[in-house]
C-alpha positions as YAML, in Angstrom:
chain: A
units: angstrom
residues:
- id: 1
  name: UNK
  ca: [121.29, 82.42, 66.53]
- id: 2
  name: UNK
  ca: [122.10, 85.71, 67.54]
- id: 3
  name: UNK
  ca: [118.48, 86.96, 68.18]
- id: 4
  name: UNK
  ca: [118.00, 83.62, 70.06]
- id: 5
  name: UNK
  ca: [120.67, 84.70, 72.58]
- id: 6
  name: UNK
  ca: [119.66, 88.06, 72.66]
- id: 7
  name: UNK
  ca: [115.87, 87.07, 73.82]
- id: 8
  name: UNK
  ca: [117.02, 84.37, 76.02]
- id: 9
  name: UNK
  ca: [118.88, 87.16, 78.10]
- id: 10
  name: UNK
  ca: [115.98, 89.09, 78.29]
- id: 11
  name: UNK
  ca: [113.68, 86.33, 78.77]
- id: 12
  name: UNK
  ca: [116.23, 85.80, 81.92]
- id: 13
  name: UNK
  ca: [116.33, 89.48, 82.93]
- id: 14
  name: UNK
  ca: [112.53, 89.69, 83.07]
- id: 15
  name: UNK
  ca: [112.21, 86.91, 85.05]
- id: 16
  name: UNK
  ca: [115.01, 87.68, 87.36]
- id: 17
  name: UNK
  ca: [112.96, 91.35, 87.89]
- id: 18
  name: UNK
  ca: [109.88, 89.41, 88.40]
- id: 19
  name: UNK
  ca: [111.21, 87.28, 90.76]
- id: 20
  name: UNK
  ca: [112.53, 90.06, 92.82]
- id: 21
  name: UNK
  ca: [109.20, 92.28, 92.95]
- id: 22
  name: UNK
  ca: [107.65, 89.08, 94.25]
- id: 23
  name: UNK
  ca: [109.72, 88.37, 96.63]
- id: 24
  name: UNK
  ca: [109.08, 92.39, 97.98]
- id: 25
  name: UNK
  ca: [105.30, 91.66, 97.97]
- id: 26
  name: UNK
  ca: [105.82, 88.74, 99.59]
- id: 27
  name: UNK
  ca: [108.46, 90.38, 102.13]
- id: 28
  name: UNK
  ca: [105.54, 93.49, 102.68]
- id: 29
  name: UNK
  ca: [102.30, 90.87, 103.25]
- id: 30
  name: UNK
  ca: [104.62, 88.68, 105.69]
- id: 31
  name: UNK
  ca: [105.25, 92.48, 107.42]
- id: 32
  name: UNK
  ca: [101.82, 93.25, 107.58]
- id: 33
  name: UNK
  ca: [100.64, 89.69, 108.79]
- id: 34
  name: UNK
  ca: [103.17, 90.11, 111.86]
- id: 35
  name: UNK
  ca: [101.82, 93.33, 112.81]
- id: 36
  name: UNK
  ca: [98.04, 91.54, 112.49]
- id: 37
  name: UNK
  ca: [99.03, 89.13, 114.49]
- id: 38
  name: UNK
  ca: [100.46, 91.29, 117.47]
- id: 39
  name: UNK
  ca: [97.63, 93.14, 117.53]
- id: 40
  name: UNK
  ca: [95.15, 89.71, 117.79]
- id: 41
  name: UNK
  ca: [97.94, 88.08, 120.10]
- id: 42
  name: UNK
  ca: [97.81, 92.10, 122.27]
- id: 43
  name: UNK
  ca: [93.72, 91.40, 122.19]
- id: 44
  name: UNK
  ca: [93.58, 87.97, 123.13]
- id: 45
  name: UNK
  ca: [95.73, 88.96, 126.48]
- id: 46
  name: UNK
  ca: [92.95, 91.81, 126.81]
- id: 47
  name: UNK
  ca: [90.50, 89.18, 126.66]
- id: 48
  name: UNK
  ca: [92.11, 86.92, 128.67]
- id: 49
  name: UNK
  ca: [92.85, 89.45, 131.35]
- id: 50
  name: UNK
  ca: [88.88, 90.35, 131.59]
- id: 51
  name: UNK
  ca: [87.78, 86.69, 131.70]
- id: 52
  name: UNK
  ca: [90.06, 86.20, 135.07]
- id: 53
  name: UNK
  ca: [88.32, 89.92, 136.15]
- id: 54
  name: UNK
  ca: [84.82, 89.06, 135.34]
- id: 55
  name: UNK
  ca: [85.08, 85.25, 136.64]
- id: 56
  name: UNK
  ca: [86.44, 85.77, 139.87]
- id: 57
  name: UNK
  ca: [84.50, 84.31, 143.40]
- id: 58
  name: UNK
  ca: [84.57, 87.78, 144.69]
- id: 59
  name: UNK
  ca: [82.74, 89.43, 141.67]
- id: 60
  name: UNK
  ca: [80.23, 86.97, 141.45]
- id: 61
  name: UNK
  ca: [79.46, 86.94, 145.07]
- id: 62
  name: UNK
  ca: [79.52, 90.79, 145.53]
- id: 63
  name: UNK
  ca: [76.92, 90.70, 142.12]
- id: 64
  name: UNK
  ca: [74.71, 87.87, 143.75]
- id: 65
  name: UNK
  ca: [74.01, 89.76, 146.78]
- id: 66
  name: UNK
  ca: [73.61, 93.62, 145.29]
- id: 67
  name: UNK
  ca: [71.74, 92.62, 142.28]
- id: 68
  name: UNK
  ca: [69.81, 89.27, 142.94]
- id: 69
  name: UNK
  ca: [69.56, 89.41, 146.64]
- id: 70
  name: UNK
  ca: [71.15, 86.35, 146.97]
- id: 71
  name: UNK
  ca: [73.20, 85.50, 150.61]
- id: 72
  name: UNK
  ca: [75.64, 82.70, 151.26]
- id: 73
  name: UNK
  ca: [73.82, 80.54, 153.86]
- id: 74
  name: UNK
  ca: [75.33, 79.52, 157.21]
- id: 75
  name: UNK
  ca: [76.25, 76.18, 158.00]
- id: 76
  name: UNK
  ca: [72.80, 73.84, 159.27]
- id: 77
  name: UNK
  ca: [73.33, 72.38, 162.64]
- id: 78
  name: UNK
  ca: [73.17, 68.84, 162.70]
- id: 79
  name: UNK
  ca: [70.75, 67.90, 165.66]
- id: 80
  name: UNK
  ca: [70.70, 64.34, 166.57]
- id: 81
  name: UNK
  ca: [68.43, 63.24, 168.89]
- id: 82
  name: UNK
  ca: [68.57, 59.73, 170.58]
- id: 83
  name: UNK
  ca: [65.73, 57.94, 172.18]
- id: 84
  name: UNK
  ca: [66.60, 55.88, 175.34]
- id: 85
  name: UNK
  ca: [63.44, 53.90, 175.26]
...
């Protein structure tokens, strides 16, 4: 009875020391998951930033007329004529 005690304590000790390791792994990967995410959250702001940059009216225009040649055409008159026959 004695011996049963005895490895039932130690079956409890182990798995109390097992249980605590774990839960330090588990404490270090949820550390180094928040620091991967504030580095994907920091690149998706980066990203974000340089879609506004590269999207804007301004850029495009300035690019269509340097590169392409291309020209923002004036307003067409609107001639009516009327015949009085």
């Amino acid at each position: 009875m004695f011996i049963f005690g005895v490895v039932g304590v130690a079956f409890v000790l182990i798995s109390i020391v097992w249980v605590h390791n774990e839960c330090q792994v588990i404490s270090r990967n949820i550390d180094f998951q928040m620091t991967d995410l504030s580095t994907h959250e920091n690149d998706l702001s980066f990203l974000e930033s340089q879609v506004k940059t590269l999207s804007s009216p301004n850029r495009i225009k300035r690019i269509a007329q340097l590169q392409f040649g291309l020209y923002q055409p004036v307003p067409e008159a609107l001639v009516i004529l009327l015949d009085d026959k």
